[in-house]
VOTORMAR-416386 format. One line per 10 residues: number of its first residue (from 0); for each residue x, y, z of C-alpha. Coordinates in Angstrom, 2 decimals. Each point is the difference from the previous one (the first is absolute). Example, Ala and Ser with C-alpha at 12.3 -4.5 7.8 and 13.67 -1.06 7.14 Angstrom:
<recs>
0) 12.30:-4.50:7.80; 1.37:3.44:-0.66
</recs>
This chain:
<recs>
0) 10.95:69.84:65.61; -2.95:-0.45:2.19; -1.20:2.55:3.02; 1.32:-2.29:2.70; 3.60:-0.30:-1.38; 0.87:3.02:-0.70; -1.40:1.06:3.97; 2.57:-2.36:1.28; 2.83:0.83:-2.33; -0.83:3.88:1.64
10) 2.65:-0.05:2.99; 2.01:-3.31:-1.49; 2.65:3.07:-1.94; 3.59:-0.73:0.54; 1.81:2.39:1.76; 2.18:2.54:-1.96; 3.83:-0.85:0.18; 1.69:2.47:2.41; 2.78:0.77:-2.95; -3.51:1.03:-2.29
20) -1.68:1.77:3.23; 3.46:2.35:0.17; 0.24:0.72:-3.68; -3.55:1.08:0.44; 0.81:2.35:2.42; 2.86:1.60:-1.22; -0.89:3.44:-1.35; -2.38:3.34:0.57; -1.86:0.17:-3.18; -3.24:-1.53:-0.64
30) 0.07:-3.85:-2.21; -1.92:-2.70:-0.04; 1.33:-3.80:0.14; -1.67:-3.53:-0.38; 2.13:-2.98:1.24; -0.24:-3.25:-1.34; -0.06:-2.92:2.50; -1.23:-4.04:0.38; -1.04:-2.20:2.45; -0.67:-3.60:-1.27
40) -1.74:0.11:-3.73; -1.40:3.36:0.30; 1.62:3.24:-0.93; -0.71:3.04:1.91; 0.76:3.86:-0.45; 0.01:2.24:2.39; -0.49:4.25:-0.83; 1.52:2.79:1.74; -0.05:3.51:-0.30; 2.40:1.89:1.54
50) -0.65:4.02:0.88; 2.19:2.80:0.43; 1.77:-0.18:2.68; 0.65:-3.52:0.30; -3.19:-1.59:1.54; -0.37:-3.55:-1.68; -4.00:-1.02:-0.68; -1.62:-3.37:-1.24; -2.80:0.43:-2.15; -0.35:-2.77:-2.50
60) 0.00:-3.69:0.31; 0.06:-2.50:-2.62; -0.30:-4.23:-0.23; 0.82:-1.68:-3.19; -1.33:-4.04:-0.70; -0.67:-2.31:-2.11; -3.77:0.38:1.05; 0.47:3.90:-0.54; 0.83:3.14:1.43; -1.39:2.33:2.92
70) 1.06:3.65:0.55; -0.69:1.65:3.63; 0.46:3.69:0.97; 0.39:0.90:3.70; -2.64:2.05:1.70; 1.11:1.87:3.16; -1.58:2.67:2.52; -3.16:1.09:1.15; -3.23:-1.76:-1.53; 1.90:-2.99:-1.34
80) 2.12:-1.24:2.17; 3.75:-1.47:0.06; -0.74:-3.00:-3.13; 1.14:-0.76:-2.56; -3.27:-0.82:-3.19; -0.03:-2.32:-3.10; -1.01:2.36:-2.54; -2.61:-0.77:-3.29; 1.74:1.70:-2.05; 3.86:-1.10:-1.22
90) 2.17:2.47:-1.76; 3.37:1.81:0.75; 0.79:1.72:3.05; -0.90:3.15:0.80; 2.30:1.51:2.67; -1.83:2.92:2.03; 1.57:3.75:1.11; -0.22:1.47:3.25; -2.26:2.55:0.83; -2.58:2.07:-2.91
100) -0.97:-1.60:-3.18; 3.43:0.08:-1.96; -1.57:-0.08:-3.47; 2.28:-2.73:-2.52; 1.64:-2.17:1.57; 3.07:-1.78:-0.39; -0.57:-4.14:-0.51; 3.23:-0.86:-0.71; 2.07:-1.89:2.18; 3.21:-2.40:0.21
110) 0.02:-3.17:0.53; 2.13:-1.96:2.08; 0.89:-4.23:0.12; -1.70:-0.45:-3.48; 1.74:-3.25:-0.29; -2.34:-1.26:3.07; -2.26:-1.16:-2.95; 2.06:-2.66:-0.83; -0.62:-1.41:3.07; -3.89:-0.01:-0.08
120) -2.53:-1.68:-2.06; 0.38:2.90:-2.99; 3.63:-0.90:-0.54; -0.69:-0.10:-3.27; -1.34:2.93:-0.79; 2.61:1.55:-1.50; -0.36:3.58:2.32; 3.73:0.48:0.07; 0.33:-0.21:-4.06; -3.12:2.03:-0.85
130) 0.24:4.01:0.64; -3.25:1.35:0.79; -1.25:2.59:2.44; -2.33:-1.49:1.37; 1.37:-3.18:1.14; -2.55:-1.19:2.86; -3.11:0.29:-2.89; 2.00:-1.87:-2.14; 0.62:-2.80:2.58; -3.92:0.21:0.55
140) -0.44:-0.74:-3.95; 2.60:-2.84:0.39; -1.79:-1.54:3.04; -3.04:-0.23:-2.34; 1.49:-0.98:-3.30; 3.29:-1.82:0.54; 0.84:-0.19:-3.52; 0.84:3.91:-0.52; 3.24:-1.63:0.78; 0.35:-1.53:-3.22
150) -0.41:3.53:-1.43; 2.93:1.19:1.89; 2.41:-2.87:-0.37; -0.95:0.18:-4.25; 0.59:3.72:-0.52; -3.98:0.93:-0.25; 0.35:1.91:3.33; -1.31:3.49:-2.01; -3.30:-1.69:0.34; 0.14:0.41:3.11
160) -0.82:3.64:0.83; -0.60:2.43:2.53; -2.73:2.26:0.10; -0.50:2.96:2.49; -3.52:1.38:1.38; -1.07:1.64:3.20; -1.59:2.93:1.33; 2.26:2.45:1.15; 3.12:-1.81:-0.64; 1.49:-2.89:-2.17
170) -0.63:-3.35:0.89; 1.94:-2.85:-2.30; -2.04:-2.89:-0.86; 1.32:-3.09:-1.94; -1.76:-1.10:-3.08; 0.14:-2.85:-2.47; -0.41:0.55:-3.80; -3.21:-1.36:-1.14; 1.62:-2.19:-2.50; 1.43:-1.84:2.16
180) -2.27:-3.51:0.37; 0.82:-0.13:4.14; -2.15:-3.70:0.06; 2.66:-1.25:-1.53; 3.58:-1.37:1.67; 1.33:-0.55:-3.32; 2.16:3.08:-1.39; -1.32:-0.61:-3.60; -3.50:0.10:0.83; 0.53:2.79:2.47
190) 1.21:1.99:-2.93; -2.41:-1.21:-2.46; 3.24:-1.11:-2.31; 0.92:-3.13:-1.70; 3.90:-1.26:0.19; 0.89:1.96:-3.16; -0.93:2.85:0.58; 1.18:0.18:3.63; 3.47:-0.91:-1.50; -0.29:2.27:-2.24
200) -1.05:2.89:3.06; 2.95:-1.01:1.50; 1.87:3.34:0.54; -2.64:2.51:-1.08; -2.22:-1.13:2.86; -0.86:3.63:0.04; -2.28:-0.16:-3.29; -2.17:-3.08:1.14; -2.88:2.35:0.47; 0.26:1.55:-3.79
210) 0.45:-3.30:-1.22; -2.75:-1.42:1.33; -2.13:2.83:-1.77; 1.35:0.11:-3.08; -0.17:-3.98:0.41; -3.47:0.42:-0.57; 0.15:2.56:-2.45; 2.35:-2.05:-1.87; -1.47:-3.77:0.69; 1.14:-1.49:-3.25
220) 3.62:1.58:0.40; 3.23:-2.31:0.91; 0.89:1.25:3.67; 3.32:1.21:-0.65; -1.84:2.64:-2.06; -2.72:0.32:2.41; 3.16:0.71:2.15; 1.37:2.69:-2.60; -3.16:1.59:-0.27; -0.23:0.21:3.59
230) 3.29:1.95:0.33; -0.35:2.62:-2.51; -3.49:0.56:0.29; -1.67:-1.40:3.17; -3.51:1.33:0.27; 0.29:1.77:-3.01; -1.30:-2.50:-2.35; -1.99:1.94:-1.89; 2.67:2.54:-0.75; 2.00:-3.59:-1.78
240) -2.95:-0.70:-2.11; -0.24:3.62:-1.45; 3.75:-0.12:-0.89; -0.25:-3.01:-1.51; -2.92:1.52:-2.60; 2.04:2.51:-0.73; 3.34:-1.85:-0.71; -1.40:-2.77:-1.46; 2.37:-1.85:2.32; -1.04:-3.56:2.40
250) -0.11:0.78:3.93; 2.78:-2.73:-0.06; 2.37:1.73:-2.02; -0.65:3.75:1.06; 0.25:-0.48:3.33; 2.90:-2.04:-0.51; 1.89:2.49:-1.42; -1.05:2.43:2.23; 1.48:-2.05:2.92; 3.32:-0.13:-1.55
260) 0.24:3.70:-0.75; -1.09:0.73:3.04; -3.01:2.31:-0.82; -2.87:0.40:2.02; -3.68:-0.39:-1.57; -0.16:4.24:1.03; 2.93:1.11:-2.09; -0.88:-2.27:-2.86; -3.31:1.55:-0.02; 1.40:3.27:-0.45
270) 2.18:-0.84:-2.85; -2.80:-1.50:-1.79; -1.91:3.66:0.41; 3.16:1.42:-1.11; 0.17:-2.23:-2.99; -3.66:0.44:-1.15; 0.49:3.63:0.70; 2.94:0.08:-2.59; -2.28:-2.09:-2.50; 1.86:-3.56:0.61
280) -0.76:-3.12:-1.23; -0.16:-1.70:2.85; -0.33:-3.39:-1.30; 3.59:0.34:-0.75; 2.50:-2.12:1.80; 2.50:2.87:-0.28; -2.68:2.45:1.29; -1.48:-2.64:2.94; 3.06:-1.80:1.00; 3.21:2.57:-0.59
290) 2.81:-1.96:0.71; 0.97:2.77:2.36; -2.56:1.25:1.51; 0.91:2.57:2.29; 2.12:1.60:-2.87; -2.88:-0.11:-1.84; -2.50:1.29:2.34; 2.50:3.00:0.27; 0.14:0.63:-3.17; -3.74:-0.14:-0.65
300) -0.55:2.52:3.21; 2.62:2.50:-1.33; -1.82:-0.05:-3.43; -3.33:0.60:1.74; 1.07:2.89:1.97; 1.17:1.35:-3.30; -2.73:0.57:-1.32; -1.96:0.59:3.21; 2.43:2.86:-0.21; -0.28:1.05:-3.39
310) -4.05:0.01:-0.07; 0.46:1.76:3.58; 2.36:2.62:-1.79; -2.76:0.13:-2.69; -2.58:1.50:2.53; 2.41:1.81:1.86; 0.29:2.03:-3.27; -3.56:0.33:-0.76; -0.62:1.76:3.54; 3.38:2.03:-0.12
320) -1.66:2.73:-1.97; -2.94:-0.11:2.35; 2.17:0.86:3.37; 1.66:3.04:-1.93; -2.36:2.58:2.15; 1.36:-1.23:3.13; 3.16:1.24:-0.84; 0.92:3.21:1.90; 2.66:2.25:1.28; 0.98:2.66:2.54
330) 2.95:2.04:0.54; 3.16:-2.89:0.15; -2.27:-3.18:0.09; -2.15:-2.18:-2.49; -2.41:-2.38:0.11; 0.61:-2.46:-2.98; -1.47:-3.38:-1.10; 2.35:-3.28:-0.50; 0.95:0.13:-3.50; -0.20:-3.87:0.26
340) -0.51:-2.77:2.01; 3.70:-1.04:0.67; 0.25:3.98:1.22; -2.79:-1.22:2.79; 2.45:-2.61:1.42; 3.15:1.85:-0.30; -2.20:2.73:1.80; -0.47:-2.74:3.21; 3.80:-1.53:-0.60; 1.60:3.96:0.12
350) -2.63:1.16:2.99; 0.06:-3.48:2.01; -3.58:-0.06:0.22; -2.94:-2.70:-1.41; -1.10:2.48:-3.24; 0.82:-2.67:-2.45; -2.47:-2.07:1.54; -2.78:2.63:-1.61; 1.21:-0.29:-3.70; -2.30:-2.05:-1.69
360) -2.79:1.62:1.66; 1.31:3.54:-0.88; 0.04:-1.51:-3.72; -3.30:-1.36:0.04; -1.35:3.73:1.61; -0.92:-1.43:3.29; 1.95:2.37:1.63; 2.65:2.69:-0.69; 3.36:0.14:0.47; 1.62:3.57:-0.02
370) 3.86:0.80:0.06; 0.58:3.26:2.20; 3.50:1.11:-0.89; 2.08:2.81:-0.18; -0.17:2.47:-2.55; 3.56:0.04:-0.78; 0.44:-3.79:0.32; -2.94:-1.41:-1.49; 1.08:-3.82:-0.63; 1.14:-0.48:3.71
380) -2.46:-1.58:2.31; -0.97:2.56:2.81; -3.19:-0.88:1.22; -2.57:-2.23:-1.11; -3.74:0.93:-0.11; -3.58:-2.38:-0.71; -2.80:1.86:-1.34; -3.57:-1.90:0.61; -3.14:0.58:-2.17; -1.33:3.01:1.49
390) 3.47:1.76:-0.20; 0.96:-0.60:3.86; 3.64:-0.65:0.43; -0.17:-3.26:2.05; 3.87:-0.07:0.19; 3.31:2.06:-0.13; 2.67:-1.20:1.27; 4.07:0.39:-0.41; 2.85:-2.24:0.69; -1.18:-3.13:2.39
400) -3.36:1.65:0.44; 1.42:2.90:1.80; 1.14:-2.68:3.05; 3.52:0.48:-0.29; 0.65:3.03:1.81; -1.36:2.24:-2.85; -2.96:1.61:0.82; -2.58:1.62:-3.01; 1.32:3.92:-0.51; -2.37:2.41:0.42
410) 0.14:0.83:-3.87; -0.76:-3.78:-0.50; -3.01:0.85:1.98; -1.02:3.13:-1.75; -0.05:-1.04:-3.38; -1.84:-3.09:0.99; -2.77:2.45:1.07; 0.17:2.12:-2.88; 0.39:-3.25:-2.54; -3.22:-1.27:1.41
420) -1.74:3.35:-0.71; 0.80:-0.29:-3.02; -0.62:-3.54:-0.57; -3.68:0.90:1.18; -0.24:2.88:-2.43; 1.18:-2.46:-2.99; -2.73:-2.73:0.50; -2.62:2.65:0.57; 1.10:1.21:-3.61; 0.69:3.33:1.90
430) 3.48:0.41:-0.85; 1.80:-0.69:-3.24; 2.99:-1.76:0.30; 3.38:1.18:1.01; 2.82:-2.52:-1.30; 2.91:-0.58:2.30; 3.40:2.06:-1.05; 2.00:-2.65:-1.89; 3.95:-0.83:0.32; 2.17:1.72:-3.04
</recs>
C-alpha cells in the first residue's frame, strides 16, 4: 500500500456503532477491545483501551486491502500534537497504562463485529474459522499471501503458527512454516505433495511435517509407509534404522506392527534393552513382534526388576557385615540397620515418610540407613535415621517427618547427640564396637 493511500485512508475510519460504543463502556476494570468495521472494499479496525474507572481511549488504527495493510497509533499532548501517524512498523496492538511504566502488559483484547470481514475485500480469509491470537498479524500475512486460505479451508492450518517476541512483554507474531511453497496458488504445490499422498494426509494433516522428513529419508518408500513411518517415529529416523539392525525386521513391517499395537518408537526401545539385557534373540518374531505386547513388555519388566533385586540383595549382603559398628544402644533405645531391603520400604510405608526412596543407595553403601527403635520393641518402626560418610546423621525423623503434631522428644534428641559421638569414635577406630541389644 503506497505512502499516499494509506495518508488518506487516516481519518476515512467508520464510526463505531453506538450498541459497540456502550458495550465498551460498560464496566470499571481495565480491557482492551478492537472493533471490526467496513466502508466500501476496505476493512478497518479500530483499538480501544479502556482504564479503570471507565474512561474509554483510542489508540490503534488499522486498514486492510487488497493493495495491503497500514497500522496508525494516535499521538496526543504536548510536543506532538492532536494526530493521528501511519506507523513503519505493523504488528499487534499494544494498549498503553496510565501513569508510571507498568512493566508487562496485557495485549489481549476482544473483538467485536468480526463478521464485518465478510463484507470487505478479505472475505475470504477465513478469520472467523481460524483461532489464533493474534488475529490482525494474521490478516497482515493474508493481505500478502492470499493463498494461506487454502491452508485453512484443507486442514493444514497448524502451519500456520504464532510466535511471541518483545522486550518487556509478549508480542504475537504470525508465521508461516517454511515448507510451505507461498509462490504457489495451487494447494499441492503449496504443500510440496502429489495427489496421493495428499489423499493419503487426509486426516492426519497433523504429521505433514514428519512426513515430509522422513519422505526424504525414506525416498524409495511407498507413501503410505512414508506415512507410517511418519507416525510412529517422526524425526526419529535414525532410532527406526537401529531397530531394524537389531530385529532383522523391514521399516515396512516393524513400524507396521508397531502402529497397530499402538507402541511408541520410546517404549519399544526399552523393551529391546530389556530383551538384550535378558540375553534375547532378538531376531525372533516371538521376541520382536509379541503378539501382545504390553503383556509382554510387563512381563519382561517384572523379570528385570527381579533380578535387579536379587543382584541388589547380593550387595546389600556383602556391606551388611560392614555397617555392624554403627550399631549402638542406650538405656531403652537402639540404633539398628535394615535387615533387608523390603525392611527399608516398610520402614517409609509404617513412618509415612520418603525412606524407601534411599534403599538401593543404602545397599550399594552410598549412604546409611539406621533403624532407631525401642529397646523393648525392636521390629516396630520408631524413628528413622541416615548416616553419611563421615558419620553425620543427615536425618532422623519419626512418623510424617515429625509434621503431624509430634514433635522430636528430648530423648530422641539426646541419643542423637550421644549416637553421633560415638559414630565419630567408631570411624576414628577409637572405639570398639558396641552391638545394639537384640529382641528375645
Amino acid at each position: 500500500m503506497k505512502k499516499e493511500r494509506k495518508e488518506s485512508l487516516m481519518y476515512a475510519f467508520p464510526p463505531v456503532p453506538a450498541k459497540i460504543q456502550r458495550k465498551m463502556e460498560i464496566g470499571k476494570r481495565a480491557q482492551n477491545f478492537c472493533v471490526f468495521l467496513t466502508r466500501g472494499v476496505e476493512l478497518f479496525v479500530r483499538c480501544f483501551h479502556r482504564y479503570y474507572g471507565g474512561e474509554l481511549k483510542e489508540c490503534n488504527r488499522y486498514v486492510f486491502a487488497k493493495d495491503g495493510c497500514a497500522r496508525y497509533i494516535y499521538y496526543g499532548g504536548s510536543g506532538h500534537g492532536d494526530r493521528w501517524r501511519v506507523t513503519k512498523h505493523f504488528r499487534e496492538p499494544t494498549f498503553f497504562a496510565p501513569g508510571w511504566f507498568t512493566g508487562f502488559r496485557d495485549n489481549t483484547y476482544v473483538m467485536y463485529n468480526v463478521d464485518a470481514y465478510r463484507q470487505s475485500e478479505l472475505k475470504y480469509c477465513e478469520l472467523g474459522s481460524f483461532n489464533t491470537v493474534a488475529p490482525l498479524e494474521y490478516l497482515r500475512i493474508y493481505v500478502r499471501h492470499p493463498n494461506i486460505e487454502y491452508l485453512v479451508k484443507s486442514g493444514y492450518h497448524h502451519l500456520i503458527r504464532t510466535d511471541f517476541n518483545g522486550w518487556n512483554y509478549q508480542i504475537p507474531t504470525v508465521r508461516i512454516n517454511n515448507l510451505v511453497n507461498l509462490k504457489s496458488n495451487n494447494l499441492l504445490k503449496m504443500l510440496d505433495l502429489n495427489r496421493v499422498e495428499f489423499h493419503l494426509l487426509q486426516g492426519h494433516e497433523r504429521y505433514y511435517e514428519q512426513f515430509i522428513f522422513c519422505r526424504h529419508q525414506f525416498p524409495k518408500r511407498k507413501p503410505e509407509d512414508v506415512l507410517m513411518i511418519a507416525q510412529v517415529y517422526g524425526y526419529a529416523c535414525n532410532r527406526l534404522q537401529d531397530h531394524c539392525v537389531l530385529t532383522g525386521l523391514s521399516p515396512s513391517r516393524l513400524v507396521r506392527y508397531l502402529l497397530n499395537h499402538d507402541v511408541n518408537h520410546g517404549l519399544y526401545h526399552d523393551y529391546l534393552d530389556q530383551c538384550t539385557q535378558l540375553g534375547y534373540d532378538l531376531h525372533d518374531t516371538a521376541i520382536n513382534m509379541p503378539r501382545v505386547f504390553h503383556t509382554m513388555h510387563e512381563r519382561i519388566s517384572a523379570l528385570i526388576e527381579v533380578k535387579k533385586t536379587a543382584k541388589l540383595q547380593n550387595i546389600f549382603e556383602e556391606n551388611y557385615s560392614k555397617r555392624q559398628c554403627y550399631e549402638y544402644s542406650e538405656d531403652d533405645l537402639i540404633a539398628r540397620q535394615p535387615k533387608s531391603i523390603d525392611e527399608i520400604a516398610e520402614e517409609g510405608a509404617a513412618l509415612r515418610h520418603c525412606v524407601g526412596g534411599y534403599a538401593e543407595r543404602h545397599a550399594k553403601n552410598q549412604t546409611t540407613i539406621m533403624f532407631l527403635r525401642k529397646a523393648d520393641n525392636p521390629d516396630t518402626p520408631y524413628y528413622t535415621m541416615e548416616i553419611n560418610s563421615n558419620g553425620r546423621i543427615q536425618q532422623c525423623y519419626g512418623y510424617r517427618n515429625n509434621t503431624a503434631n509430634n514433635p522430636k522428644p528430648p530423648e530422641i534428641k539426646a541419643f542423637e547427640r550421644h549416637y553421633e559421638q560415638y559414630l565419630q569414635e567408631v570411624i576414628h577406630g577409637k572405639r570398639n564396637h558396641r552391638a545394639a541389644r537384640q529382641s528375645a
